[in-house]
N, C-alpha and C positions, 0 to 999 in steps of 0.2 A: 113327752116327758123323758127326760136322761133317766136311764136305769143301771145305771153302773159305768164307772169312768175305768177306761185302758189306757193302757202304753201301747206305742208303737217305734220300734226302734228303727229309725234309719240311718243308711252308712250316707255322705256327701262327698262330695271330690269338685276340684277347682279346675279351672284351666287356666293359662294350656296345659299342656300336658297329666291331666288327669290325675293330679295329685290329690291322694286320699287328706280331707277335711276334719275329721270329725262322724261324730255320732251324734243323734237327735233324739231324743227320748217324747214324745208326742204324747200328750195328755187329750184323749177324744172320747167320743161316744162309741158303745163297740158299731162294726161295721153291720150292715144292714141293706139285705138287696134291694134292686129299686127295678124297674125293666127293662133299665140298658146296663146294669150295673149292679154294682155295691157303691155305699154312700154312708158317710159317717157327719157327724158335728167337731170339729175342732176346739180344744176348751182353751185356747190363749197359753195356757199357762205351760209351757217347756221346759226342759231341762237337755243342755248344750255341753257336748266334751268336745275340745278341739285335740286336734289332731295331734298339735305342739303343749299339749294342757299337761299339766300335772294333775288338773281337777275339773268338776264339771262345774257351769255357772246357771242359774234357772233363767230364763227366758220371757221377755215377754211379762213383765210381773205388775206393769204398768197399765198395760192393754186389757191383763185380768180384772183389775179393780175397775177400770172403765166399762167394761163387759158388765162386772156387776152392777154398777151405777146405773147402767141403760139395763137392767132387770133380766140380763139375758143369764140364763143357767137355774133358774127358781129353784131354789132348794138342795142345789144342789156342789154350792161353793166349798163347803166344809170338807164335805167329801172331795170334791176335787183340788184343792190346797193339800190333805191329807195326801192325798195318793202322789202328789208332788214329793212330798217329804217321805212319804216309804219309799218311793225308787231312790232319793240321795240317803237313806237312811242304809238300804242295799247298798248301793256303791261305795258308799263309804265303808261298806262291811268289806268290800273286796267283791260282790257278787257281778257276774257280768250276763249277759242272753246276746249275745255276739260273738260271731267265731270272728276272732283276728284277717282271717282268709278273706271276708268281705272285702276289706280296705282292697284288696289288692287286684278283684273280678274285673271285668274286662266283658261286654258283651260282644255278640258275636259280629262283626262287621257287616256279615250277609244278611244281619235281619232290617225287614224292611223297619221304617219308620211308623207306630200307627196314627191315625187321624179319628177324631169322634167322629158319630153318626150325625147326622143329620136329626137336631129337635134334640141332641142333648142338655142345651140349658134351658129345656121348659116343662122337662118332667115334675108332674103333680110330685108334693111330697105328701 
């Protein structure tokens, strides 16, 4: 059972050349360990600032209603449409949970790449 809907903010960049994309504002279940991991539910419903935007646009608003239609989120639509509209209710206030410095990180070239373990997509939930 969802017990409270988060955000999560992520920075995107394009290629080539790693040009900073946008922001991602991610409406999900909060995170939650599992034995290889942390694991969350993704709820469809986003909210998208591009790079070149003057404004954010919501996300995904189509795949939400379908979501609901196949029964998936019980009970828990209202709240999660809400929580849509308090983050563009924030940004439109002006508020932001992003240092600008994101856009511009760069990882480190010497880190290796990592790979899953072995049996990660069969963990019991």
């Amino acid at each position: 059972m969802i017990t409270k809907t988060q955000r999560r903010v992520d920075v995107f960049w394009a290629e080539p050349g790693r040009t900073f994309a946008g922001w991602y504002f991610n409406l999900q279940d909060p995170p939650r360990r599992t034995p290889i991991g942390v694991d969350t539910l993704d709820h469809e419903l986003d909210l998208w600032w591009a790079a070149d935007a003057d404004r954010y646009e919501f996300k995904d608003v189509e795949m939400f209603a379908r979501r609901l239609v196949e029964g998936r989120y019980p009970g828990m639509a209202a709240a999660i449409r809400a929580e849509g509209d308090r983050i563009a209710a924030l940004l439109d206030a002006g508020e932001r949970w992003r240092d600008p410095a994101w856009a511009r990180w760069r990882p480190d070239p010497a880190w290796p790449v990592p790979t899953l373990p072995a049996g990660w997509d069969t963990v019991p939930c």
